[in-house]
N, C-alpha and C positions, 0 to 999 in steps of 0.2 A: 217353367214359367218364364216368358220373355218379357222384358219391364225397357221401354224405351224413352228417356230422356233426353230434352231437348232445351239449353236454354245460352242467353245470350249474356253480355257481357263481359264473359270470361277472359279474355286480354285484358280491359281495361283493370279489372277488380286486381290481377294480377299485377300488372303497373303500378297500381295507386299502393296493394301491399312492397310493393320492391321499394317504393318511397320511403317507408317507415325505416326506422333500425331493424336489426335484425332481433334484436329482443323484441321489440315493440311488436314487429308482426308476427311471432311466435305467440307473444300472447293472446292477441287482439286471435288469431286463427282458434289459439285451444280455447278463446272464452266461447269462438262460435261452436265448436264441435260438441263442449260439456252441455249448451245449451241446447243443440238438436238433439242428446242423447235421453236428456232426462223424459223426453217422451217415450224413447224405447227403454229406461228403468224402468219406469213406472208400469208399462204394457209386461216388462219379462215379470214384475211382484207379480201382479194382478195372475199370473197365467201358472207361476211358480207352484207346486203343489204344499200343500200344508195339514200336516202332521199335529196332532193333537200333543197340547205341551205348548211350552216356552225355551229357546229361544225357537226362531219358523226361519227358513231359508228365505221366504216370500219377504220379511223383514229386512233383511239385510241383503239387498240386491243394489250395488255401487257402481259408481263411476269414479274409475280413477284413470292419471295419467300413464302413459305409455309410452316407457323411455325409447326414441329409436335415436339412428342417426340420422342425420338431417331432416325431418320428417316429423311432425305436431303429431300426436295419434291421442285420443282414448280408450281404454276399455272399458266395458260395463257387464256385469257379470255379478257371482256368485262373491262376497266380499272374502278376506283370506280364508279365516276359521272356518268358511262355509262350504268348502272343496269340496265337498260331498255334492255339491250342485251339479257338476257336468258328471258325475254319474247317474244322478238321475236324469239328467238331459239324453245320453247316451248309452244307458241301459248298461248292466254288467252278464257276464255271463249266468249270472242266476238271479237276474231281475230286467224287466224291459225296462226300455226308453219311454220316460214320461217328458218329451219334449217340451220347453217352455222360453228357453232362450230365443233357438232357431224360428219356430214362430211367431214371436216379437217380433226379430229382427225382419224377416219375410213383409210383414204387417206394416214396416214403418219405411222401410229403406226403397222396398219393390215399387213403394206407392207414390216416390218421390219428395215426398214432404220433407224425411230430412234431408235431402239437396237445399229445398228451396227455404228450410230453414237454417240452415249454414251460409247459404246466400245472400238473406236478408239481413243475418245477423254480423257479418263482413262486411258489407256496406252500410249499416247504422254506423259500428266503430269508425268505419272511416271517412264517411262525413262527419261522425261527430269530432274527430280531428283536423277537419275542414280541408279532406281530398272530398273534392267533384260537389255533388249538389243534389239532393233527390230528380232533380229537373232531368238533370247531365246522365248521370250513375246508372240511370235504369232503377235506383233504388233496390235493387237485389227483387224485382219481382220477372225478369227474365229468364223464371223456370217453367 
């Protein structure tokens, strides 16, 4: 599948974050990625398979942070106790692959949306800190 994106702003958004502290835009970055992510939590529960019983994998599907260096990341996945998730994502040798991560993520990222929701969500923070202007900014809809 080829998935091509195209959007604009991207220097300036970049400037306006090099403005901040370097805390400040750490943050303001990971509050946009946790918030583009929670559509693809919610798409991997929904898709996650579910076993009769209490507790369900499909329950506890998280976002958390993702220490790198230099570098904002999150992951969203299977939360710890639930490691048994990517094996059924990736099947074992004496069970198949019931895919439900990969899926998701194909669903949400291929489609662009979450670009143009990390984009929008970048530029709310940083006008609401008063870089640039919805006028100016392009307002994060240059995806």
């Amino acid at each position: 599948m080829s998935t091509t994106i195209r959007f604009t702003g991207g220097a300036q958004l970049q400037r306006n974050l090099d403005l901040l502290s370097t805390r400040m835009s750490r943050k303001v970055q990971q509050q946009a990625l946790v918030e583009a992510a929670e559509p693809l939590r919610t798409t991997m529960a929904q898709l996650a398979p579910r076993a009769p019983g209490a507790p369900d994998l499909a329950d506890h599907i998280v976002i958390g942070t993702a220490r790198l260096p230099q570098q904002v990341a999150v992951s969203v996945g299977p939360a710890k106790g639930f490691f048994y998730g990517f094996f059924l994502e990736y099947g074992t040798a004496r069970q198949r692959p019931q895919a439900f991560m990969r899926p998701a993520f194909d669903r949400h990222v291929a489609s662009g949306l979450t670009l143009k929701v990390i984009m929008g969500s970048l530029w709310r923070a940083l006008i609401a800190r008063g870089f640039g202007s919805a006028r100016t900014s392009g307002g994060g809809t240059g995806v």
